[in-house]
C-alpha positions in Angstrom: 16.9 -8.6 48.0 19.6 -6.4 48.0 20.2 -3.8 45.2 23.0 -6.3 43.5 20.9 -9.4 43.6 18.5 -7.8 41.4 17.6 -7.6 37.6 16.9 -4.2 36.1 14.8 -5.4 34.3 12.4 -7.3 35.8 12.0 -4.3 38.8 10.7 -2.1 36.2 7.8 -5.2 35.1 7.4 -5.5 39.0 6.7 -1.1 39.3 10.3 0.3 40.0 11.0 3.1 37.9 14.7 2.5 37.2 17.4 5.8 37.1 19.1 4.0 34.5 16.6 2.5 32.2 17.7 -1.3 31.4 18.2 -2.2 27.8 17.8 -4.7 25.0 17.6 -4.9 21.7 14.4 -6.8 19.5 16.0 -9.0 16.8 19.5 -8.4 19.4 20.2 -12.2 18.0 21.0 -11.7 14.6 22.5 -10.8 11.3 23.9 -7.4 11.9 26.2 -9.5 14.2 29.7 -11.2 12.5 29.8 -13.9 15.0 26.2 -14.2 14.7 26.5 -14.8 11.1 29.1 -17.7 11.5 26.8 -19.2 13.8 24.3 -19.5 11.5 26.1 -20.5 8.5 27.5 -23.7 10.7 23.7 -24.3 11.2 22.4 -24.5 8.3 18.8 -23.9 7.6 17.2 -21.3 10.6 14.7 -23.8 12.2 17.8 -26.2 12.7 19.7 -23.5 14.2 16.3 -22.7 16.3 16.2 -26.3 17.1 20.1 -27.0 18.0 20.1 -26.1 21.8 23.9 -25.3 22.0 24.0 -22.8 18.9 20.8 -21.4 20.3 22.0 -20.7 23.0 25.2 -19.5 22.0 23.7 -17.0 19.6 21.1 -16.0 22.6 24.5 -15.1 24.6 26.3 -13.7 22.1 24.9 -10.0 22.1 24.7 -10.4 25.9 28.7 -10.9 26.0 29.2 -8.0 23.2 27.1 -5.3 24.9 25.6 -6.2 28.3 22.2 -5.4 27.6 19.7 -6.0 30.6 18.0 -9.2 29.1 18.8 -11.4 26.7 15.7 -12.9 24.4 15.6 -17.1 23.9 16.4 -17.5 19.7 13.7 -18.6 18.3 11.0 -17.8 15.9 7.1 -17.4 16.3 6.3 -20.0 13.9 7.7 -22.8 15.8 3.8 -23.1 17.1 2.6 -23.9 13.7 5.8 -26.3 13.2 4.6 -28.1 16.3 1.0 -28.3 15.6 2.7 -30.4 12.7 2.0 -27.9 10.1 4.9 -27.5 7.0 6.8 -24.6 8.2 10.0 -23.7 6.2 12.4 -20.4 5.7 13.5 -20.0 2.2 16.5 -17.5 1.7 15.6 -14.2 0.6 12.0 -15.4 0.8 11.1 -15.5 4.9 8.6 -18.2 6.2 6.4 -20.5 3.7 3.9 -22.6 5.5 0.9 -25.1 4.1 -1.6 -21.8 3.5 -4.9 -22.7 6.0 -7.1 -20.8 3.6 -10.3 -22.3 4.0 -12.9 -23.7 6.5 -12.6 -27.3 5.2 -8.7 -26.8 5.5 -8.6 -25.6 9.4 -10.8 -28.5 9.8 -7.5 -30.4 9.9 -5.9 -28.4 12.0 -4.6 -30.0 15.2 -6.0 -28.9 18.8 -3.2 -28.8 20.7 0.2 -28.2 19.9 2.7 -31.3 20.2 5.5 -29.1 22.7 7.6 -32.3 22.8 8.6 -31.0 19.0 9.8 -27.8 21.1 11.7 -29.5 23.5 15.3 -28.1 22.4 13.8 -24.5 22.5 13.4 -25.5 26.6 16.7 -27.0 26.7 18.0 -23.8 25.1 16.8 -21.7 27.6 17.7 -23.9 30.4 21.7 -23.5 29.3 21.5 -19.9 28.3 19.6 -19.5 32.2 22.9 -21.4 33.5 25.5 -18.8 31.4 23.6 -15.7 32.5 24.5 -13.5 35.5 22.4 -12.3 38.0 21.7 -9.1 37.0 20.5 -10.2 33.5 17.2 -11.3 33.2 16.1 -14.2 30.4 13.0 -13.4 27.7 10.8 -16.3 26.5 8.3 -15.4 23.7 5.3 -16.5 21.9 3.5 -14.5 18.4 0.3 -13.2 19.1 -2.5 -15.7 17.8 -3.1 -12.9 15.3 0.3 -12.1 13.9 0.6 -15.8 14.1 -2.7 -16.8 12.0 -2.0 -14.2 9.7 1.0 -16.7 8.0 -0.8 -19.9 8.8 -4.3 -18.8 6.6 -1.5 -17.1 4.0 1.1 -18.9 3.7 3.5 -16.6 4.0 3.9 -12.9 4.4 1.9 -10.6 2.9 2.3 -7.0 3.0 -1.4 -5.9 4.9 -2.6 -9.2 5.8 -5.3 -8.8 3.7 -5.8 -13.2 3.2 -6.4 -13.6 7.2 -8.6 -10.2 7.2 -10.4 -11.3 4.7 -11.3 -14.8 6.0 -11.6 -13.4 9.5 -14.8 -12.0 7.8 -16.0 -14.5 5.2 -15.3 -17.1 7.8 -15.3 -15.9 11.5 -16.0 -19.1 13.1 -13.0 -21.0 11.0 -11.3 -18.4 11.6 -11.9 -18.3 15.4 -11.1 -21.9 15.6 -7.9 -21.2 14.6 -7.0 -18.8 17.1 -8.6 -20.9 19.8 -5.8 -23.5 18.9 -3.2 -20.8 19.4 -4.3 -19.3 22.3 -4.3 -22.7 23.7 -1.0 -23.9 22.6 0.9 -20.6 23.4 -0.5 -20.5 26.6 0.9 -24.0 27.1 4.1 -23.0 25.2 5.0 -20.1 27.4 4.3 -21.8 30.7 7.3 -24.3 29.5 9.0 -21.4 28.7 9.0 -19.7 32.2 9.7 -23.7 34.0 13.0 -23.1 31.8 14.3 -20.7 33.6 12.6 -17.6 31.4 11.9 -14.3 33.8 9.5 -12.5 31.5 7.5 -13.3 28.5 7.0 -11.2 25.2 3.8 -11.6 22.7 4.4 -10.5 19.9 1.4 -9.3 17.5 3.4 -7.6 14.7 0.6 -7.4 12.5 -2.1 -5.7 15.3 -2.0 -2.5 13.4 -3.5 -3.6 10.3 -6.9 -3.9 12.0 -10.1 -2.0 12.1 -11.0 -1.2 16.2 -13.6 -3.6 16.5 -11.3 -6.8 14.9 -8.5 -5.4 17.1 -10.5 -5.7 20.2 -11.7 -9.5 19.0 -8.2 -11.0 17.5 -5.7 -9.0 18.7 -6.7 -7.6 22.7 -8.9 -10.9 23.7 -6.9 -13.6 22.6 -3.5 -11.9 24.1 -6.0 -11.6 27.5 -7.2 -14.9 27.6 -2.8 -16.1 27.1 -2.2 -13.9 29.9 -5.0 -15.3 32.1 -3.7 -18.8 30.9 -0.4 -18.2 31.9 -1.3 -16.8 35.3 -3.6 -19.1 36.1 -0.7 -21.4 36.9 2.0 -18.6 37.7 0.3 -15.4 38.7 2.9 -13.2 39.3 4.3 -14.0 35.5 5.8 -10.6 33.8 4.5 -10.1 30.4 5.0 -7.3 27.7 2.8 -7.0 25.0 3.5 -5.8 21.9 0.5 -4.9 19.4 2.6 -3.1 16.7 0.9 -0.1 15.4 -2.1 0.1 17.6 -1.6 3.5 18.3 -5.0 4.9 19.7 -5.8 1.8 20.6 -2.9 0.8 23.2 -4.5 1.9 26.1 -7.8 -0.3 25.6 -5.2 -3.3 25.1 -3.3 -2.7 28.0 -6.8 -2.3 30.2 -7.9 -5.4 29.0 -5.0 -8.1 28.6 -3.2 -6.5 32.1 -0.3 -6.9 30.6 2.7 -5.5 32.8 4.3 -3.6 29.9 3.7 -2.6 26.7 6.2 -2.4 23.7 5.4 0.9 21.7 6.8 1.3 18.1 8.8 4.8 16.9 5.5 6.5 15.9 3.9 6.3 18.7 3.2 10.0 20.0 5.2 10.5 23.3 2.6 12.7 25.2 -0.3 10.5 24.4 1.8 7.2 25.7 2.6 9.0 28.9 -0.9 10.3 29.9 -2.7 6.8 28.7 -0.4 4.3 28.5 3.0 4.5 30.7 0.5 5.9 34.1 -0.7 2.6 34.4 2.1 0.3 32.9 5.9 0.1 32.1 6.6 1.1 28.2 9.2 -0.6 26.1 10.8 0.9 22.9 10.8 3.2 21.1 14.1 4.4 19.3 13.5 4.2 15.5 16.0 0.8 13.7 16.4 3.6 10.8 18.3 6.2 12.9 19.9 3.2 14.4 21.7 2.7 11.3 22.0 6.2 10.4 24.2 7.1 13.7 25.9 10.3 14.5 24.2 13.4 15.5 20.8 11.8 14.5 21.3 8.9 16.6 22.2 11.2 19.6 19.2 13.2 19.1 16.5 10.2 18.6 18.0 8.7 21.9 17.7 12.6 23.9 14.4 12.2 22.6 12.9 9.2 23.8 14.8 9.7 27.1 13.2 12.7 27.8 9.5 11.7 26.4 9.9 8.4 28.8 12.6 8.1 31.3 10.5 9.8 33.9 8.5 7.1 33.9 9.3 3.3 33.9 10.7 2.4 30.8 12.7 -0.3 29.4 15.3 1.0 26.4 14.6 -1.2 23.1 13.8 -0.1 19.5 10.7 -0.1 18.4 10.9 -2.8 15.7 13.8 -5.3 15.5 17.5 -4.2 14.5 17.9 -4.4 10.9 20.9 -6.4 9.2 23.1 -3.3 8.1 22.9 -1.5 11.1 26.5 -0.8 12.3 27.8 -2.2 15.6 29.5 1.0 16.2 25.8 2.4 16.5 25.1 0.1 18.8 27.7 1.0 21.6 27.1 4.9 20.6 23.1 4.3 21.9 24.8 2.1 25.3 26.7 4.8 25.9 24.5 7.6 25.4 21.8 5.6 27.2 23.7 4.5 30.3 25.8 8.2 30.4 
């Protein structure tokens, strides 16, 4: 294809170091944006707004208009699996995510097998109208949560702040325990497949809560059920491009990305640059890794934190991003300061 006809993007998934390094921003959808905001207030409650395909979409668009970034990310959340394996999922204000807690071997018992994705249909719908409004040069994310990160609020209930509930259980009751990922290895595998017949280019999953476990856990709950999803997936479309993104496994990203063959992996701000660039980014692209903090904090700092990552990665393939979601209060001002500093 020629050069124009191309997304960013996607060549550095597919092995093309890019001079320019494309860019987008985790959480780019949100609350740190005014017309975001309004969006969302119109909504009303964040599952209807995930489940309205016009504001959806619009809201998908919206920091794709503002900024240009590389790739825009589907809105939606990683509980919508739970939702549609008909489990109580609901965001109180202030609160984040309450769900029916799955705390117990007679409870997951109950547990569907299979995930109902006709209750997800207006995620697909969204992506199909935010496909139509994109350029092309901008490539479109689908998403899943990593069975992990995703188990961890189904056996809790809600957030916690070490996942000790699901660790726990993982022990006391492996097997239930197991069952329950089973069910979301299947369904997300199922989930992101519908995702990519959309109109999605590349997949992300998510598995915020990966660094909260000891090596050998990590290798059975957080590296082999995100290889098995990208197996799944690629059983059916094997050149799908997938980024992983085990927050905090530090030492252990380069087992993860030799097992799950993921073709990127998303690295968070403390990742140590040498390490990722010897182990990690000589075998696959890296995503990340600019702190949200100094996002907010701007200025010289900003400058410096952007010089930095640049320098530790941009030799290599590497797609810009932060290396957690933008935060709320984080300036938009900021935001065009790291476009501009990033794209010279």
């Amino acid at each position: 294809m020629p050069q124009s006809a191309t997304k960013p993007f996607i060549d550095v998934l597919s092995g093309q170091r890019q001079a320019i390094p494309p860019m987008w921003m985790m959480r780019q959808a949100g609350r740190y944006l005014p017309e975001y905001r309004e969006v969302r207030a119109k909504a009303g409650g964040f599952l209807d707004l995930c489940f309205s395909p016009e504001l959806a979409a619009e809201v998908t668009l919206q920091p794709i208009r503002r900024f240009g970034f590389d790739a825009a990310i589907i809105f939606s959340d990683i509980l919508v699996i739970p939702y549609a394996l008909g489990r109580s999922v609901r965001f109180e204000v202030g609160e984040g995510p309450r769900l029916e807690p799955l705390d117990d071997p007679a409870k997951v018992a109950t547990l569907l097998p299979r995930a109902d994705l006709g209750k997800l249909a207006p995620v697909f719908e969204a992506l199909r109208i935010v496909r139509g409004e994109l350029d092309a040069k901008t490539a479109l994310i689908g998403f899943c949560g990593a069975p992990w990160t995703v188990a961890t609020y189904m056996v809790a209930g809600h957030g916690t702040p070490d996942q000790a509930p699901a660790r726990m259980m993982a022990y006391r009751h492996p097997d239930a325990f197991a069952k329950i990922i089973d069910v979301l290895v299947d369904s997300s595998i199922d989930y992101l497949l519908m995702q990519l017949a959309a109109g999605a280019d590349a997949l992300q999953i998510f598995d915020t809560w990966a660094g909260v476990l000891p090596p050998a856990e990590f290798t059975r709950w957080s590296i082999e059920p995100t290889r098995r999803i990208v197996e799944g997936v690629r059983a059916k479309v094997p050149d799908a491009k997938i980024i992983g993104f085990p927050r905090g496994a530090g030492a252990l990203l380069p087992a993860y990305v030799e097992a799950t063959g993921v073709n990127a992996v998303s690295i968070d701000w403390t990742a140590e640059p040498s390490f990722i660039r010897e182990r990690v980014q000589s075998k696959v692209a890296v995503q990340g890794n600019l702190d949200p903090l100094v996002l907010i904090t701007g200025g010289a700092a900003l400058d410096r934190a952007i010089d930095d990552v640049l320098a530790n990665f941009a030799q290599g393939r590497l797609i810009f991003n932060l290396g957690h979601g933008i935060q709320p209060e984080t300036p938009i001002a900021h935001v065009e300061q790291m476009l501009k500093r990033v794209r010279g």
